[in-house]
C-alpha positions as CSV (number, residue, x, y, z in Angstrom):
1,X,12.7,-10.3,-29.9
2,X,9.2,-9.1,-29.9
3,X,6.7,-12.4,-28.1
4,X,4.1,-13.0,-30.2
5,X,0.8,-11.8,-28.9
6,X,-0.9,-15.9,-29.3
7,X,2.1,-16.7,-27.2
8,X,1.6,-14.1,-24.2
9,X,-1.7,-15.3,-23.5
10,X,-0.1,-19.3,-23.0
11,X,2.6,-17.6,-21.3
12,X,-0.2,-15.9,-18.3
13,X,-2.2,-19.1,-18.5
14,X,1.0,-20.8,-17.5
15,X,1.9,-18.3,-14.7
16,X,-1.5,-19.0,-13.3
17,X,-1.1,-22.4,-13.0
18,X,2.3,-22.2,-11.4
19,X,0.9,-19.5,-8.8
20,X,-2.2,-21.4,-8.5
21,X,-4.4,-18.6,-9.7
22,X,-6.0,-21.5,-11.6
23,X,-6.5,-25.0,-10.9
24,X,-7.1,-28.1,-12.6
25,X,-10.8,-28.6,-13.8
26,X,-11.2,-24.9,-14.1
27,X,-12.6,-23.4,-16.7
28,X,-10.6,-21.2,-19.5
29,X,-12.6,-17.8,-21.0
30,X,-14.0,-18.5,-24.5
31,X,-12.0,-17.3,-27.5
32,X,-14.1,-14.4,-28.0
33,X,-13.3,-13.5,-23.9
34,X,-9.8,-13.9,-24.4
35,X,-9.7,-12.0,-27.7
36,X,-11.5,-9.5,-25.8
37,X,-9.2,-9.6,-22.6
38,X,-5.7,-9.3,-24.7
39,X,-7.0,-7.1,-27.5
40,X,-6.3,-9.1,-30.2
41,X,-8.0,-10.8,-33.0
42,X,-10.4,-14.4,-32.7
43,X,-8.0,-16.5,-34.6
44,X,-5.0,-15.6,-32.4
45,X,-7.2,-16.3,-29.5
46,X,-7.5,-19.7,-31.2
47,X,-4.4,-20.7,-32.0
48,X,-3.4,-20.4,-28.0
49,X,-5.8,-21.7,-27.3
50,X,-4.6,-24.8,-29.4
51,X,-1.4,-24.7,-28.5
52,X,-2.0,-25.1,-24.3
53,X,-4.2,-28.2,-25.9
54,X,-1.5,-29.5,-27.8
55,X,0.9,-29.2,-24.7
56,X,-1.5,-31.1,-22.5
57,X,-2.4,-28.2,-20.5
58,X,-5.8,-27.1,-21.4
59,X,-8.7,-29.4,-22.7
60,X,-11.9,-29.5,-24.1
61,X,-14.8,-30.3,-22.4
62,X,-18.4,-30.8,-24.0
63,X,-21.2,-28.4,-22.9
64,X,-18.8,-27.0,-20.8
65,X,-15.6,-25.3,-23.1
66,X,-11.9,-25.2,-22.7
67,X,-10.9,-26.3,-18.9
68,X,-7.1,-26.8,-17.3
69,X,-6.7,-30.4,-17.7
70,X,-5.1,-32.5,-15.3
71,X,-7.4,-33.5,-12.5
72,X,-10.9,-34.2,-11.2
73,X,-13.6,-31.3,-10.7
74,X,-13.7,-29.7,-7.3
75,X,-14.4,-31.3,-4.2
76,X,-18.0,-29.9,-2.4
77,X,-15.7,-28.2,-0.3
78,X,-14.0,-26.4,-2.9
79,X,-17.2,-25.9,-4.5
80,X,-18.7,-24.4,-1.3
81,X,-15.9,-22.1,-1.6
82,X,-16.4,-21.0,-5.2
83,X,-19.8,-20.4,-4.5
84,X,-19.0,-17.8,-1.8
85,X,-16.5,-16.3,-4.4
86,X,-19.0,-16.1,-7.2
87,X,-21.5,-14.3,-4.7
88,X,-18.7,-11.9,-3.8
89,X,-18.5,-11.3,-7.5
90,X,-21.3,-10.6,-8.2
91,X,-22.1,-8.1,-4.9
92,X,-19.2,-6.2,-5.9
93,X,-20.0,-6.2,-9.8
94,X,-23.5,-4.8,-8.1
95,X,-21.9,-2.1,-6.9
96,X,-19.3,-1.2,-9.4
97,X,-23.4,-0.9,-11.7
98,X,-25.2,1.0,-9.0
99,X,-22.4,3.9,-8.8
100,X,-20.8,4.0,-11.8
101,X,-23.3,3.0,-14.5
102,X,-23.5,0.1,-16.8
103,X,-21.4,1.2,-19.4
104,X,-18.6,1.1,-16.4
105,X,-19.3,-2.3,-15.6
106,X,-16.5,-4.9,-16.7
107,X,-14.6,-7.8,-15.6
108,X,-11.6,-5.9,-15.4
109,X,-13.3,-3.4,-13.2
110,X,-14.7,-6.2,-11.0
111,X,-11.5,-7.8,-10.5
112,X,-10.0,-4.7,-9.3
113,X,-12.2,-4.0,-7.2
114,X,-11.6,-7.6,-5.1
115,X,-8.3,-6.8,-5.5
116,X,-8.0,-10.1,-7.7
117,X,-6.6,-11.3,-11.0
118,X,-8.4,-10.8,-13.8
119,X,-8.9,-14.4,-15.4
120,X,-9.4,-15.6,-11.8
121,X,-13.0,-14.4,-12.2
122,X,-13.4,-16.6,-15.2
123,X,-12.9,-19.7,-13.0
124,X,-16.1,-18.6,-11.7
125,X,-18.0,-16.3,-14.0
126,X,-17.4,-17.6,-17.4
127,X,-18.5,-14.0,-19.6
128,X,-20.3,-10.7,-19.0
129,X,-23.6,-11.9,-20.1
130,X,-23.3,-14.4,-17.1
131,X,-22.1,-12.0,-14.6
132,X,-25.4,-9.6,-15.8
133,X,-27.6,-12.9,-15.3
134,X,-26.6,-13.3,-11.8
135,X,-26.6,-9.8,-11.3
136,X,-30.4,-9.4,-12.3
137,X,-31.1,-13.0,-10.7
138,X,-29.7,-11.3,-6.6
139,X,-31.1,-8.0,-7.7
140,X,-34.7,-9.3,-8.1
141,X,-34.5,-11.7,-5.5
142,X,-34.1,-8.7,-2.6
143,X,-38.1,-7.9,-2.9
144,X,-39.4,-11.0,-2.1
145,X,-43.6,-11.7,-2.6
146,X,-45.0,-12.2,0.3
147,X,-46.1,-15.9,0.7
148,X,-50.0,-15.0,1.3
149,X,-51.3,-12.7,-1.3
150,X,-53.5,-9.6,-0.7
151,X,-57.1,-10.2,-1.8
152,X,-58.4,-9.3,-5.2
153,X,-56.5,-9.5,-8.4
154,X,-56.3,-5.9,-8.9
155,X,-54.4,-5.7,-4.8
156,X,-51.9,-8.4,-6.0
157,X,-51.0,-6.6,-9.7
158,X,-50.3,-3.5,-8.0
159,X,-48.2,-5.2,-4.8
160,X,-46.1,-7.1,-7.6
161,X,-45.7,-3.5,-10.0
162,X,-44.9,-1.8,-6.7
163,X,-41.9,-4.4,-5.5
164,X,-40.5,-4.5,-9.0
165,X,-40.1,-0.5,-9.2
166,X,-38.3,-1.0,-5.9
167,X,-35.8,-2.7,-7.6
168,X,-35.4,-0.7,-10.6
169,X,-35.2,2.2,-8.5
170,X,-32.7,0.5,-6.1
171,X,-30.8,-0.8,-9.1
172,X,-31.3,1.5,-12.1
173,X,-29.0,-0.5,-14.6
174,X,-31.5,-3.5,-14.6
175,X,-33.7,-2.1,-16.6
176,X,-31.5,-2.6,-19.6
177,X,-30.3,-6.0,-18.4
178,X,-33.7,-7.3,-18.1
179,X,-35.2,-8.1,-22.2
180,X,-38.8,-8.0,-22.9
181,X,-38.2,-10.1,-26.3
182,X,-35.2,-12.2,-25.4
183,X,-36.1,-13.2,-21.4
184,X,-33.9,-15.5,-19.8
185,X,-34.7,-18.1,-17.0
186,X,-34.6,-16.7,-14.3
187,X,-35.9,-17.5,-10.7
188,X,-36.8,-15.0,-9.2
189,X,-38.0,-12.6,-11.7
190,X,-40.4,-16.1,-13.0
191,X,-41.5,-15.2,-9.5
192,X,-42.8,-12.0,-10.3
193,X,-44.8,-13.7,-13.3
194,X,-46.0,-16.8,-11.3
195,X,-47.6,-13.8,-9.0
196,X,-49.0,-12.1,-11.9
197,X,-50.4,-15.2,-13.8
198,X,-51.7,-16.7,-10.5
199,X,-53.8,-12.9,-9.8
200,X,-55.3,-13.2,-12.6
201,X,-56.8,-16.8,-12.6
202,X,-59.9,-15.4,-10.9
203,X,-60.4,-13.0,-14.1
204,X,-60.6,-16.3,-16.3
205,X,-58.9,-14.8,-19.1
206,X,-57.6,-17.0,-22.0
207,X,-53.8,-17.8,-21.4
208,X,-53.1,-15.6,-24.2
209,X,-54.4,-12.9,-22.9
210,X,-52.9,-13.4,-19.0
211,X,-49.7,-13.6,-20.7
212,X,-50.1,-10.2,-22.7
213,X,-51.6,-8.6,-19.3
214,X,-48.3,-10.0,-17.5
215,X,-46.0,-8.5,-20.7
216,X,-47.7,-5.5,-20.3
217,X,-47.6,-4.6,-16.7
218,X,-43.8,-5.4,-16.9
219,X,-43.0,-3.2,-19.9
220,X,-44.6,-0.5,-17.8
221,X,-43.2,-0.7,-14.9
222,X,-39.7,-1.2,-17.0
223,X,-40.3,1.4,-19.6
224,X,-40.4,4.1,-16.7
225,X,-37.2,2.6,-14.7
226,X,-34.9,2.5,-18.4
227,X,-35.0,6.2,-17.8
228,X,-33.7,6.4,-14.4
229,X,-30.8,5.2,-15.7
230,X,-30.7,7.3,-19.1
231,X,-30.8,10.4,-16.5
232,X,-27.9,9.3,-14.4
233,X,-26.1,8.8,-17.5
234,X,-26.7,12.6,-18.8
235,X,-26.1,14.1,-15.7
236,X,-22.8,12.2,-15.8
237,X,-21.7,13.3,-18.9
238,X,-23.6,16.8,-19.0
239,X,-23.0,17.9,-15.6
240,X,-26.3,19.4,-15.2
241,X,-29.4,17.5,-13.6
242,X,-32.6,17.8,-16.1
243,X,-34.0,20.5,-14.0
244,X,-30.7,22.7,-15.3
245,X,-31.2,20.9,-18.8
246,X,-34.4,22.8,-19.4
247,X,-33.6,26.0,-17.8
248,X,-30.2,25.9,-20.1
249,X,-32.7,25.3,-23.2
250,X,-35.8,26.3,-22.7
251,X,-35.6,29.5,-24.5
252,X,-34.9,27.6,-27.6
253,X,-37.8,24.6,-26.5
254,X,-40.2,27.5,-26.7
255,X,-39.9,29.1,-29.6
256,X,-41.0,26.0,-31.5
257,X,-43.7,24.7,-28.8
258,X,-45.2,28.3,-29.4
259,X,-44.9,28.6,-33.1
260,X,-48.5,28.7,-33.5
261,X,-47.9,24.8,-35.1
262,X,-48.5,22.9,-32.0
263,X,-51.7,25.1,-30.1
264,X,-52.7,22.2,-27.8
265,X,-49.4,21.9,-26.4
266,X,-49.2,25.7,-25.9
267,X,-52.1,25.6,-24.2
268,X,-51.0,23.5,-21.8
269,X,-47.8,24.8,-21.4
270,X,-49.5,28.2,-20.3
271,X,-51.1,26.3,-17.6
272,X,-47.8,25.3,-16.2
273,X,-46.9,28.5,-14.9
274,X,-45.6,27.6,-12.1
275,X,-43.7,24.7,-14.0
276,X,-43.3,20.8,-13.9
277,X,-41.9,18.1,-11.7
278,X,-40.7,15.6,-14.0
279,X,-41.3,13.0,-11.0
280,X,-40.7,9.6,-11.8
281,X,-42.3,8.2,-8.5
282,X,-45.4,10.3,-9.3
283,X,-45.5,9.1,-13.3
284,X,-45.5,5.2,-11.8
285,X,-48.2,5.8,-9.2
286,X,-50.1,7.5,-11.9
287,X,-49.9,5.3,-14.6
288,X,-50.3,2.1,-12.4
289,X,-53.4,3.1,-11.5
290,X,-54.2,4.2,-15.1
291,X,-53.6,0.7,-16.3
292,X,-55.6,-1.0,-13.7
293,X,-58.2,1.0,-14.0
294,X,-57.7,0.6,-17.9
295,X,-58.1,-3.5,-17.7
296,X,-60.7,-3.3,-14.4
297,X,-63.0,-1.6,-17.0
298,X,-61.8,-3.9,-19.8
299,X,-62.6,-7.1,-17.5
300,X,-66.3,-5.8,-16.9
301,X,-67.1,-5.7,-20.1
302,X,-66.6,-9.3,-20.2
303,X,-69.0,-11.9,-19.8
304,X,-68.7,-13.0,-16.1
305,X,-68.0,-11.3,-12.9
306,X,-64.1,-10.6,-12.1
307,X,-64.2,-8.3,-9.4
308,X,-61.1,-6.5,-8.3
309,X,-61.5,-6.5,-4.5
């Protein structure tokens, strides 16, 4: 007789316990993780979860979710432990993004590449979103600001946009982790805005308009580095870097850039003769300097000296 699919999922949380893959006081993925995890739908999620409640073996936990009942949280020393799992986690979860891609990035892949258990992760990671929080959070944190600033606000915009395209380079995925609408509080990438906001206290600009300067110079520097990634991805799935891209198309690419609609472009396009570097290095250094030169002639306009250097 077939097991029903709520009942395999009590079944493993069971075998976990009795192998002590989990302990008591740890915490149990969310329904949605489970549902996920076992491919199956929320309400059968539910209901085992329910039923490992009803048996006394799971409980719920304000603010925190669905634990293992049956005993006190961990001891420091356990916790001291955990901690050095959750940073092995999250190193290898780094890797697992930097070679393979986001879109290859699970907590099935993760686990397998510890050589662990799948909901053993849980007991320190609770979902994806907070494994790409931590992610972002170590990521960030390996181009440390120095603790005495260059002079000049203009020396200390450019030292923070240079740091942060070293770690979008280093770590293309975090581009797309990182969300200009929906940010989320995190240390070390506040740092990066602390630095920014504190440069700019000598221009006297209105908060407002610090904060629009800081929002700006980050959706630069990230709106060149969600492209690194975008590449990777095509050359994965193409096979063909985008040098090969536009030799493969650029018959067709032509005859509509030199229809006779678009004459500017087709001007320019005669002057590259000798063809274009699509260099993403060069775009940053040329557009950082763009910018600041952009809002160095912007500030002088204003009343009130704010000298750059």
């Amino acid at each position: 007789m077939a097991i029903a699919p709520y009942q395999r999922i009590v079944d493993d949380v069971k075998r976990q316990l009795r192998t002590g893959t989990l302990q008591p006081g740890d915490r149990l993925p969310s329904t949605r993780e489970l549902a996920r995890q076992w491919k199956v739908a929320l309400a059968t999620a539910a209901h085992a979860l329910r039923t490992l409640a009803q048996e006394g073996v799971v409980k719920a936990v304000p603010r925190v979710g669905t634990v293992v009942a049956g005993g006190p949280s961990r001891s420091g020393a356990t916790r001291a432990s955990a901690d050095l799992t959750r940073e092995r986690i999250v190193r290898a979860a780094i890797a697992v993004a930097d070679d393979e891609g986001l879109p290859a990035l699970s907590i099935r892949g993760v686990a397998a590449k510890l050589g662990l258990p799948v909901m053993s992760l849980y007991r320190y990671v609770a979902s994806k979103d907070v494994l790409l929080f931590m992610m972002a959070e170590v990521a960030f944190a390996e181009e440390p600001l120095p603790a005495k600033p260059p002079a000049g606000w203009r020396a200390q915009l450019e030292l923070a946009a240079r740091l942060e395209w070293r770690v979008f380079k280093r770590h293309p995925w975090l581009a797309r982790v990182v969300s200009l609408t929906r940010p989320q509080p995190q240390e070390n990438a506040l740092a990066f805005a602390d630095w920014v906001m504190r440069a700019l206290e000598e221009t006297r600009l209105p908060a407002q308009e610090v904060m629009r300067v800081h929002v700006l110079l980050h959706a630069f520097v990230q709106g060149i580095a969600v492209n690194l990634e975008s590449e990777a991805d095509a050359v994965a799935q193409s096979g063909m870097n985008d040098e090969e891209f536009m030799r493969r198309n650029e018959a067709a690419f032509l005859r509509v850039a030199t229809s006779g609609r678009f004459p500017h472009f087709e001007k320019v396009l005669a002057g590259l003769r000798t063809g274009f570097d699509l260099d993403f290095d060069e775009l940053f250094e040329l557009g950082l300097r763009v910018w600041l030169d952009g809002l160095e002639a912007r500030l002088a306009r204003r009343p009130g000296p704010a000298k750059p250097r």
